[in-house]
MIDRENBA-191609 format. One record per residue (C-alpha): residue number from 0; residue in one letter; x, y, z. Coordinates in Angstrom, 2 decimals. Each point is the difference from the previous one (the first is absolute). Last residue first. Layout:
<sites>
k,r,xx,yy,zz
NUM,a,X,Y,Z
...
</sites>
This chain:
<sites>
k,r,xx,yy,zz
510,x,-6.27,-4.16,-10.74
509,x,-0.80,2.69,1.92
508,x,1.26,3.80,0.71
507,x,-1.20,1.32,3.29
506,x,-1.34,3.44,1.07
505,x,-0.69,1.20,3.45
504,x,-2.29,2.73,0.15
503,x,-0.33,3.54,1.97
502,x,-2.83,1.35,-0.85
501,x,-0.14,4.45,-0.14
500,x,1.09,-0.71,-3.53
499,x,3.23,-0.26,-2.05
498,x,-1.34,-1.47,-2.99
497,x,1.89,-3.21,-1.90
496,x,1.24,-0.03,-3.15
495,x,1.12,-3.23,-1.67
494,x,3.18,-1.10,-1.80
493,x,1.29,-3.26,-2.18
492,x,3.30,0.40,-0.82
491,x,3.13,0.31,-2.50
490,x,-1.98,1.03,-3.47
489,x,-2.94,0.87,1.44
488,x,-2.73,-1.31,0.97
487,x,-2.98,1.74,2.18
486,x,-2.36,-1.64,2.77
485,x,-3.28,2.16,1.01
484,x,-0.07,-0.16,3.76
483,x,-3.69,-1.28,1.69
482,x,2.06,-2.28,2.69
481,x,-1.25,-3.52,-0.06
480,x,-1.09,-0.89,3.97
479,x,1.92,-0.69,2.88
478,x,-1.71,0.26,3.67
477,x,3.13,0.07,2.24
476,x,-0.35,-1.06,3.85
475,x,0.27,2.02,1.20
474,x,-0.84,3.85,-1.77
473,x,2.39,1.38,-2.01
472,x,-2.32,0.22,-2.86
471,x,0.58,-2.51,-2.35
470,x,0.81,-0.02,-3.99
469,x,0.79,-2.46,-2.71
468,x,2.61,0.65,-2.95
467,x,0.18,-2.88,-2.63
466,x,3.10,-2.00,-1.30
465,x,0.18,-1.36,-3.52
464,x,2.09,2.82,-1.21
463,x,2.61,-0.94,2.11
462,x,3.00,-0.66,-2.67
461,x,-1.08,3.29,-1.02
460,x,1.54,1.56,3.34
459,x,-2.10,1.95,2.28
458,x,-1.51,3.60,0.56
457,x,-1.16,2.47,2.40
456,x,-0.79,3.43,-0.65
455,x,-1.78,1.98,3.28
454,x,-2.39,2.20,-0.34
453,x,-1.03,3.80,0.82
452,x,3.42,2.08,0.73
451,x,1.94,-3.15,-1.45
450,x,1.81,-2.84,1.83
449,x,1.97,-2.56,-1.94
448,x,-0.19,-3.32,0.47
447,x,2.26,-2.87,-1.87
446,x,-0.93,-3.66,0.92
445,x,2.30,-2.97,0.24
444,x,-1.24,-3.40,-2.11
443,x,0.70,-3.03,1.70
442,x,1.43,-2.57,-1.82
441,x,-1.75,-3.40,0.06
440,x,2.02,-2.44,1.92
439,x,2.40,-2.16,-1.90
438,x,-1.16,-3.61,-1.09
437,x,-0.80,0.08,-3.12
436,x,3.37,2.55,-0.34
435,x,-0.46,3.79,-0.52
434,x,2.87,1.90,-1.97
433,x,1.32,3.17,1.43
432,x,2.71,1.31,-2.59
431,x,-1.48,3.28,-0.12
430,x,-1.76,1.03,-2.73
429,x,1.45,2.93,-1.80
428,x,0.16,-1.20,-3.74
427,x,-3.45,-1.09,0.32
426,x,-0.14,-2.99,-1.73
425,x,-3.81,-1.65,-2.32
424,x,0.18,2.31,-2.41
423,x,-0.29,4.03,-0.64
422,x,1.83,1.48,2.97
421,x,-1.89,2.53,2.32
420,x,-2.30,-2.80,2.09
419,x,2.28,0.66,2.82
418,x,2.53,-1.94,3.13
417,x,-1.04,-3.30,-1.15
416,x,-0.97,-1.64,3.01
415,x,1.72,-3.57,-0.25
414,x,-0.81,-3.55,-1.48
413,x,1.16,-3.47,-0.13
412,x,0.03,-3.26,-1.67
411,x,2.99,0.52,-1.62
410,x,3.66,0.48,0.36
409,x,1.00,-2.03,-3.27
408,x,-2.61,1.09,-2.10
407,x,-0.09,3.36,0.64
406,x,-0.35,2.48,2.63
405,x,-2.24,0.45,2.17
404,x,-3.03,0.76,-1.81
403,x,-1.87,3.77,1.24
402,x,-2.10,1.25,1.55
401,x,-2.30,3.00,0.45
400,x,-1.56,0.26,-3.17
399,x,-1.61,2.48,-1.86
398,x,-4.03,-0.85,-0.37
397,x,-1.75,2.61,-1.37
396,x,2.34,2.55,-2.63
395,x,0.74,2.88,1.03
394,x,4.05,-0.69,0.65
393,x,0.34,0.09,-3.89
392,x,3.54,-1.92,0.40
391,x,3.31,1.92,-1.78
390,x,2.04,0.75,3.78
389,x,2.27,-2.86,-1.45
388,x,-0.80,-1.38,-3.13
387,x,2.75,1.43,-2.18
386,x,2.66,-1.32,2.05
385,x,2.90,1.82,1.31
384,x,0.71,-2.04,2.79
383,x,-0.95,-3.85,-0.66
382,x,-3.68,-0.89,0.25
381,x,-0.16,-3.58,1.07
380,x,-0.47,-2.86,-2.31
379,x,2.92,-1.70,1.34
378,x,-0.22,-3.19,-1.96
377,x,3.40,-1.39,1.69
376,x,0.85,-3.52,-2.81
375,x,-2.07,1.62,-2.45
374,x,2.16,3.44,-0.49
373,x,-2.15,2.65,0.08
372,x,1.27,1.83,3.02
371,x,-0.59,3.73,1.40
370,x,-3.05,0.34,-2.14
369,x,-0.08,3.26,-1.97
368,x,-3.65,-0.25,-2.36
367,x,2.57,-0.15,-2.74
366,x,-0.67,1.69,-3.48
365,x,-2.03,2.80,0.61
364,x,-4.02,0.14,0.78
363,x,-1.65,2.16,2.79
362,x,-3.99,-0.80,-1.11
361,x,-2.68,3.33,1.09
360,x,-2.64,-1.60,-1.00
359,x,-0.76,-3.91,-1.12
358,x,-2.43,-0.19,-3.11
357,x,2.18,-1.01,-2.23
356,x,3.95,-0.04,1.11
355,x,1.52,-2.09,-2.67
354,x,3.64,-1.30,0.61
353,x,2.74,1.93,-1.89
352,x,1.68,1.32,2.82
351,x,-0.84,-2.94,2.75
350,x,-2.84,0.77,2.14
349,x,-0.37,1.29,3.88
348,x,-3.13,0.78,0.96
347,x,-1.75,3.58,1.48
346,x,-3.43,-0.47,-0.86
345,x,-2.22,-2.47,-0.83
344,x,-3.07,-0.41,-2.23
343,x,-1.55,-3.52,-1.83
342,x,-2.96,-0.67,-1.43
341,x,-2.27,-2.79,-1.12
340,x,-3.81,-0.41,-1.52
339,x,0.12,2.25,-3.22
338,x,3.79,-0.73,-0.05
337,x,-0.31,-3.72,-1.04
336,x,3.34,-1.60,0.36
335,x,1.89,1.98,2.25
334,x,4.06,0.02,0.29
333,x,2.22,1.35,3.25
332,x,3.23,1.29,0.60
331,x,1.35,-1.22,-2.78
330,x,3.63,0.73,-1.27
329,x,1.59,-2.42,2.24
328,x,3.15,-0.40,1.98
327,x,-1.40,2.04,2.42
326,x,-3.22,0.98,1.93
325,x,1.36,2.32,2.94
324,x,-3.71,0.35,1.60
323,x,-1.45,3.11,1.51
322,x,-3.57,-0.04,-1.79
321,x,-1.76,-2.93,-2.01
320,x,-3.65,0.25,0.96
319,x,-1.81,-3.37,-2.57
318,x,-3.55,0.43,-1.11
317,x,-2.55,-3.41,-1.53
316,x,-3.17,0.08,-1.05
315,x,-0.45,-3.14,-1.69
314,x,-0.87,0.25,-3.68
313,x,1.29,-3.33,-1.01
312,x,3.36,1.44,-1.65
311,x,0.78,0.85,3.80
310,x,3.68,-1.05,0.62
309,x,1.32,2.97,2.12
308,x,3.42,-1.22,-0.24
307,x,2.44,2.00,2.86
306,x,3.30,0.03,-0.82
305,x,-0.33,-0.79,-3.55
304,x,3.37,-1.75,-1.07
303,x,2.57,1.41,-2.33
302,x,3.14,0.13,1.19
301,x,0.24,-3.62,0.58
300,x,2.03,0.57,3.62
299,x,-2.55,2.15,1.96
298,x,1.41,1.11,3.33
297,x,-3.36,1.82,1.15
296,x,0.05,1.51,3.51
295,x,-3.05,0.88,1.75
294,x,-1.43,3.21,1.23
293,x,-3.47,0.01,-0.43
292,x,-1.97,-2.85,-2.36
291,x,-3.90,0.17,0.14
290,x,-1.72,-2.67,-1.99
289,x,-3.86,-0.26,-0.64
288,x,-2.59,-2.29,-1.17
287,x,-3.99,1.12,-0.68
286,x,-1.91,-3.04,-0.54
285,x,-3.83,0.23,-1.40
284,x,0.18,-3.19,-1.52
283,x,2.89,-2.59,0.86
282,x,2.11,-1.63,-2.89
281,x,1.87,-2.29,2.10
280,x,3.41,1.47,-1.53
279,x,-1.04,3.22,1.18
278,x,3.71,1.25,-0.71
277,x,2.35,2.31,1.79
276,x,3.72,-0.54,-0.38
275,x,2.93,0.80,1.76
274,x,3.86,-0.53,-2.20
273,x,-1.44,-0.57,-3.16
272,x,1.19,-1.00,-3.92
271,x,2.57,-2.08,1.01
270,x,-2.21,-3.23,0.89
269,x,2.69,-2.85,0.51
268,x,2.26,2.38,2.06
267,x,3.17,-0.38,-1.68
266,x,2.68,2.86,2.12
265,x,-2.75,-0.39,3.17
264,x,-1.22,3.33,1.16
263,x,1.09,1.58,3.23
262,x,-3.07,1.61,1.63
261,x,0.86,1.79,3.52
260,x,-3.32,1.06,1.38
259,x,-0.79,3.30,1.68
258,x,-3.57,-0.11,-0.29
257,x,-2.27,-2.37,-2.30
256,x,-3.77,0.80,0.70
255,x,-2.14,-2.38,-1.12
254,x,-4.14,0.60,-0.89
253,x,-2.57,-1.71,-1.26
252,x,-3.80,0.62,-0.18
251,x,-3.55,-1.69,-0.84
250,x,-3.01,1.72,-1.24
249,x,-1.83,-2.46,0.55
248,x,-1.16,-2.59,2.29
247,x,1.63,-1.80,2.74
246,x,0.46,-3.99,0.51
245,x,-2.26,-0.86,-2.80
244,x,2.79,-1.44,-1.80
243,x,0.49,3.12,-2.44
242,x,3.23,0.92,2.61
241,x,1.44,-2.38,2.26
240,x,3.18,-0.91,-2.84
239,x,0.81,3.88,0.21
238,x,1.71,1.14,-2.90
237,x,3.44,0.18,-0.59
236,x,2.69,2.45,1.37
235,x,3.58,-0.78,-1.05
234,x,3.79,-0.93,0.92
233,x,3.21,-0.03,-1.71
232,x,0.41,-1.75,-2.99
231,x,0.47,-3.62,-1.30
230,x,2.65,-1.42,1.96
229,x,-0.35,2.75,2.68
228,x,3.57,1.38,0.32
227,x,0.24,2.25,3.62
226,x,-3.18,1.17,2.08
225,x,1.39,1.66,3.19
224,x,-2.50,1.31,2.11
223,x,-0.85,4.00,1.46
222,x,-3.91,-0.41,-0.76
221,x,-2.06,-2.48,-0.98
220,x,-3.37,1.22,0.29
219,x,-3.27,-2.03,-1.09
218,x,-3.50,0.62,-0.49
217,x,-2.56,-2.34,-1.46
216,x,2.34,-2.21,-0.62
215,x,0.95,-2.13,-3.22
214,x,3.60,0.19,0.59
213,x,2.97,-1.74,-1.76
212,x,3.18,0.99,1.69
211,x,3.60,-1.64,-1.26
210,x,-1.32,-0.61,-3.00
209,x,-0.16,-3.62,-2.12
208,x,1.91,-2.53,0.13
207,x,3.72,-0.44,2.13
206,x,-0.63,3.01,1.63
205,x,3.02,1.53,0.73
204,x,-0.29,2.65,2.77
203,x,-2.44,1.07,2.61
202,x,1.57,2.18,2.62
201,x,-2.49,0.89,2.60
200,x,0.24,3.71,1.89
199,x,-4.12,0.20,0.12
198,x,-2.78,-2.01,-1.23
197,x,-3.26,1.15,0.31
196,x,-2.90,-1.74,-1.24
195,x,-4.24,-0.01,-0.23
194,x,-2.34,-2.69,-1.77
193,x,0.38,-1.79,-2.79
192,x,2.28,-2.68,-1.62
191,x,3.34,0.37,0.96
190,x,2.92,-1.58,-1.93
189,x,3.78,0.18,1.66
188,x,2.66,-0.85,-1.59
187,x,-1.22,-1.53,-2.77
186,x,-1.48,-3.18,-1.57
185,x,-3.93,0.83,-0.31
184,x,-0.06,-2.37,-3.54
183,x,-0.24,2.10,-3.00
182,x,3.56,-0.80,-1.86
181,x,-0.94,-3.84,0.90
180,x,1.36,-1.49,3.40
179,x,3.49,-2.34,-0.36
178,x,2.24,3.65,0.27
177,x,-1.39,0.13,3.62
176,x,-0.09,3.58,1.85
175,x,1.52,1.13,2.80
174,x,3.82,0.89,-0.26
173,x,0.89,2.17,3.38
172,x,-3.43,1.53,1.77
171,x,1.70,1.92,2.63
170,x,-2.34,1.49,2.97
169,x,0.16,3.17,2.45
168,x,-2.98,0.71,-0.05
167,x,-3.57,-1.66,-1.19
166,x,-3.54,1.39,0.79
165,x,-2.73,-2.10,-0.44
164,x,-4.03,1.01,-0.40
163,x,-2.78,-2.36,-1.31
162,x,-2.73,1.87,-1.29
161,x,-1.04,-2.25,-2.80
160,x,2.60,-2.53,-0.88
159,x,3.89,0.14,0.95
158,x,1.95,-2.83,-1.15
157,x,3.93,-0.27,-0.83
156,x,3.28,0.07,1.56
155,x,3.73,-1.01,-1.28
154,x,-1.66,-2.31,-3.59
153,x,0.80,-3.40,-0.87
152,x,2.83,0.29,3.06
151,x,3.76,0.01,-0.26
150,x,0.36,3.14,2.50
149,x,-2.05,1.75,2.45
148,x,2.13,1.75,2.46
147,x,-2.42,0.87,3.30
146,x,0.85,3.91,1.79
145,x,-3.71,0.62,0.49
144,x,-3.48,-1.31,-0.90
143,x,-2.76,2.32,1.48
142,x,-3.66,-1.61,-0.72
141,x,-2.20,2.53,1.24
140,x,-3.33,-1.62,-2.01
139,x,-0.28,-3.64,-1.78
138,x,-2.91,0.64,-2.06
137,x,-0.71,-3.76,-1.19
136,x,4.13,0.31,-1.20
135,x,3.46,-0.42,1.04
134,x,2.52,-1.68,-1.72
133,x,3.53,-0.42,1.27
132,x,3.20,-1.71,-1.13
131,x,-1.94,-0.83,-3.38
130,x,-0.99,-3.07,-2.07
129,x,-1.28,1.22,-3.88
128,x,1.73,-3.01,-1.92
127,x,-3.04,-1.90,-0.04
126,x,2.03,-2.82,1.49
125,x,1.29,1.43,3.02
124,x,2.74,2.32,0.65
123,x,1.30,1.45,3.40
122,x,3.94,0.13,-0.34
121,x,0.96,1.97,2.52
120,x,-1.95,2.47,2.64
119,x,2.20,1.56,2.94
118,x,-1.72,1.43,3.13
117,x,1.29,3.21,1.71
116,x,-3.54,1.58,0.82
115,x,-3.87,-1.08,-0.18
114,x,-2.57,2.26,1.34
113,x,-3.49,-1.08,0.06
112,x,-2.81,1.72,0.93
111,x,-2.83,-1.31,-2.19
110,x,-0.64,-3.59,-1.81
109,x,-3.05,-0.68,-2.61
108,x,2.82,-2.59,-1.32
107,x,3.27,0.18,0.54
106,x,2.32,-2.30,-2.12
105,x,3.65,-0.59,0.80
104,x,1.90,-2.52,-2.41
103,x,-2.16,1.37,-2.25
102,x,-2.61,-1.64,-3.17
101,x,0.17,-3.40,1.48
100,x,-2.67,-0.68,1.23
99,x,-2.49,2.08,-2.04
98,x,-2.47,-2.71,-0.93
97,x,-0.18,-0.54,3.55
96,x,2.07,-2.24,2.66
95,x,1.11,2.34,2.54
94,x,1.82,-1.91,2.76
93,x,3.73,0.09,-0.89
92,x,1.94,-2.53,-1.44
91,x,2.32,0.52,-3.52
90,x,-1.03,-1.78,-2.98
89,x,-1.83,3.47,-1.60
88,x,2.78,1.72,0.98
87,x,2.49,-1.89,-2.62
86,x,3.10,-1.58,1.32
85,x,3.27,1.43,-1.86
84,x,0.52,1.84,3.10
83,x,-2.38,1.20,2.30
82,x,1.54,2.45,1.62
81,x,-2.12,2.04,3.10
80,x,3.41,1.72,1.45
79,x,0.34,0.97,3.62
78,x,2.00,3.10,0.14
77,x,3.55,0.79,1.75
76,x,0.30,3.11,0.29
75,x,-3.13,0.50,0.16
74,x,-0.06,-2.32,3.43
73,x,-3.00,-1.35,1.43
72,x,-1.89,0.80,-3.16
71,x,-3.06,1.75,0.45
70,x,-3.83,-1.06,-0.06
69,x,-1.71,2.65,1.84
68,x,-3.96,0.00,0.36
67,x,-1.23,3.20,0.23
66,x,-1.56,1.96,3.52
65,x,-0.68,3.13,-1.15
64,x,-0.43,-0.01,-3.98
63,x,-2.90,-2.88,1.06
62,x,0.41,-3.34,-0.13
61,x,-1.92,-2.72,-2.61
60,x,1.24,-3.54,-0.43
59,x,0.32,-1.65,-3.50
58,x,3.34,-1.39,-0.48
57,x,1.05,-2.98,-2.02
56,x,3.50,-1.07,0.32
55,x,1.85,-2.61,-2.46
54,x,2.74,-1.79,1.13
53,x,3.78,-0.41,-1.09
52,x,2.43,1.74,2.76
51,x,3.60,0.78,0.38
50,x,1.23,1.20,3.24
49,x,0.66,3.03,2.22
48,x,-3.10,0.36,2.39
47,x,-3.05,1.52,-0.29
46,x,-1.69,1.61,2.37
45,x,-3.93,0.44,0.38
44,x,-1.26,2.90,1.57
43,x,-4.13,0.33,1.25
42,x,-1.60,3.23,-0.25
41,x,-3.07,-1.82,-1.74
40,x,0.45,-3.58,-0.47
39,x,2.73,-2.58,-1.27
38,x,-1.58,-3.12,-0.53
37,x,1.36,0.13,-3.17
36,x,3.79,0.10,0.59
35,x,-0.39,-2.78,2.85
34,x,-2.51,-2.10,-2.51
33,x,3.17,0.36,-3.57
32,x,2.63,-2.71,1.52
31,x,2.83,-0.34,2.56
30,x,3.28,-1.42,0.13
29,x,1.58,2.82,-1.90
28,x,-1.36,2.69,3.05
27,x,-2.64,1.32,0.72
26,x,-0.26,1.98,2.88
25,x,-3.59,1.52,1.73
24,x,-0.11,3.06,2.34
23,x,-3.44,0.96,1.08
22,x,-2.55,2.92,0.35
21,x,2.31,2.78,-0.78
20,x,-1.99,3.16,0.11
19,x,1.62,2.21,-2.62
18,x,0.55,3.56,0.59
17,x,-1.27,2.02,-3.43
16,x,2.92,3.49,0.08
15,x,-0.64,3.47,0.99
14,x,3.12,2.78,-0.39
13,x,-0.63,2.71,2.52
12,x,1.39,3.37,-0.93
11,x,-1.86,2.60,2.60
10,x,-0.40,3.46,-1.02
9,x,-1.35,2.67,2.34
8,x,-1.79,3.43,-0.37
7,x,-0.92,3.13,1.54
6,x,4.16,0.44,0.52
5,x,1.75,-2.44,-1.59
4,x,0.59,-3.67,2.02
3,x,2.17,-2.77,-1.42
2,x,-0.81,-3.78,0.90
1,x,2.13,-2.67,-2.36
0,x,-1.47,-3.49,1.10
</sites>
């Protein structure tokens, strides 16, 4: 707690985290099979221990975002791995037995509250070629998955149906996919079908099929990952498979925001002509699709390739944002097939000299975008002194970003606070060299105040930008409700007013 008192006011800094209730403490270990993982029940922790293991774990119990159920490894630094070899899932025991066996090495099913950490997944494949390290789905809500390495599988992670909700940090997917699967089979890194995602400081690299993100969601975020050589190319948005089915009716939206992403494309990606693409592939009426990409860095190696395909031939409506990014090593920011129904606006990019700007304002363009180190074998796509790019960013734009990767794909896994949203691309040149673990404790944002004749200005890091102010009277004990402050970004902070009245108040910034 940070207390600070100003006359007719005060400001108290308290930072408010969930408190899980532990209920009960269960260990597995290699010995043991999938009932002590799935008996697991609200606030309860299970801990696993070092070992290799070869079941399949079904997992359908409902917490709340208080009380969770933890499963963790016992040590992350030295992680339980779920390899099953050259033996197929569908053979492997476990005590789900439906059409779907085999379909993840972890499924959950209708489940809520869980948070999985430090788990590795290897070699899950069945015999439909479409086995994953995790699949979630029946609306499977606050699913957090955290620091797991999913290599080797049919596909890293895949589900999500109607409003299911998961949020993934702090992940590698390393070589998912499975060459034996047709050209259309869901073998990538990671393949979500509906619902809502976030995933945050992953590095996703090397698909073996496929994309390294295929996303069908209704809205998604992945902001401040790694996403290096998709087999085919990068990532897209498709439609919604819940949609037409009688789930909802029409009109029907999609949105994903890509923030602050590294995207390193392969040198032969298998489908050159796109690096993100949109496309209603399902052929949904009365869809609208969107894509918003802020302050990512392009390293294009074809020289051609359409950053961001807005494949609408169809008749979909379909609108891509493109502002902030370094997009090079291509001359195409972006390419729409039926203009009546698509657009595209931006401002502020970086693009090669001779690449075409189109719709996107206000475009720096030069030869080099200045990175300190090209040079494959370092990939330093940091902003090296003298750079075009720095102080360039439209800093009016919604949705700058606070953070930022750390660093590349040898230290990775990682974030810090970047310092400013002043730099076009996904660096600050002036970030400090503060990089947040998995396991490191959420840095606390300090708060600036300055007193006024009739207010006081307060304000807080971007990093922080998901923190809200609540008010008390000093009264005991406190009585906090949501202050009544209008909330202003710039290019450093987030800042409020507040009044200097005859009250005095205590104020507190939460999480």
């Amino acid at each position: 707690m940070r207390l600070r008192t100003i006359p007719l006011a005060a400001i108290a800094v308290l930072f408010l985290c969930s408190i899980r209730l532990p209920a009960a403490q269960i260990n597995v270990g290699p010995g043991d099979n999938y009932s002590k993982i799935e008996k697991a029940k609200a606030g309860d922790e299970v801990i696993i221990a070092p070992g290799t293991y070869a079941f399949r774990v079904y997992l359908t119990q409902q917490a709340p975002a208080t009380n969770p159920i933890y499963i963790h490894a016992q040590d992350p630094a030295n992680p339980p791995v779920w390899d099953f070899g050259t033996n197929l899932v569908d053979n492997a025991p476990g005590d789900y037995t439906a059409g779907d066996t085999a379909r993840g090495a972890w499924q959950f099913s209708g489940a809520e509250g869980y948070t999985i950490s430090g788990i590795i997944f290897k070699n899950c494949r069945n015999k439909a070629v479409n086995c994953s390290g995790i699949r979630y789905y029946e609306t499977t809500t606050n699913l957090y998955i955290k620091s797991c390495l999913f290599v080797s599988n049919d596909v890293g992670i895949t589900g999500g149906t109607q409003d299911s909700q998961a949020r993934i940090e702090f992940c590698e997917f390393n070589r998912n996919g499975n060459t034996k699967a047709s050209s259309s089979a869901p073998t990538h890194n990671i393949y979500i079908y509906g619902g809502y995602l976030t995933m945050r400081y992953c590095y996703l690299h090397d698909s073996v099929q496929g994309q390294n993100f295929h996303i069908r969601c209704r809205q998604s975020t992945l902001e401040y990952n790694w996403f290096a050589r998709a087999a085919n190319y990068e990532g897209d948005l498709m439609s919604d498979d819940d949609f037409g089915e009688g789930y909802d009716n029409p009109p029907y939206s999609q949105t994903m925001i890509l923030r602050g992403n590294v995207i390193v494309q392969n040198n032969s990606p298998g489908n050159h002509s796109q690096v993100i693409a949109i496309y209603n592939d399902e052929s949904i009426d009365g869809l609208t699709m969107s894509v918003q990409a802020l302050y990512n860095t392009f390293v294009g190696t074809y020289g051609s390739s359409q950053f961001v395909h807005v494949s609408n031939a169809d008749g979909t409506s379909m609108n891509t944002q493109i502002s902030d990014n370094i997009i090079s090593g291509t001359t195409a920011p972006y390419y729409i097939e039926d203009a009546s129904n698509g657009s595209a606006s931006g401002v502020n990019n970086w693009l090669p000299t001779k690449a075409t700007v189109g719709a996107l304002l206000n475009t720096v363009q030069s030869a080099s975008p200045g990175f300190v180190n090209t040079n494959t074998a370092v990939e330093d796509y940091h902003l090296a002194a003298g750079s075009v790019c720095i102080g360039a960013a439209d800093t009016q734009v919604y949705g700058l970003p606070g953070r930022e990767y750390f660093y590349n794909e040898t230290t990775n896994l990682m974030w810090r606070p970047r310092a400013a949203a002043r730099d076009i691309g996904a660096f600050e040149s002036t970030s400090p060299d503060d990089a947040v673990g998995p396991y490191d404790a959420m840095p606390q944002p300090s708060m600036s105040i300055t007193a006024n004749a009739s207010d006081l200005s307060i304000s807080w890091p971007l990093f922080a930008q998901d923190f809200q102010i609540d008010q008390s009277s000093l009264a005991e004990p406190p009585m906090w409700t949501p202050a009544s402050l209008t909330l202003t970004t710039n290019a450093a902070n987030v800042a409020a007013i507040i009044p200097i009245g005859s009250t005095r108040r205590f104020y507190r910034l939460r999480q």
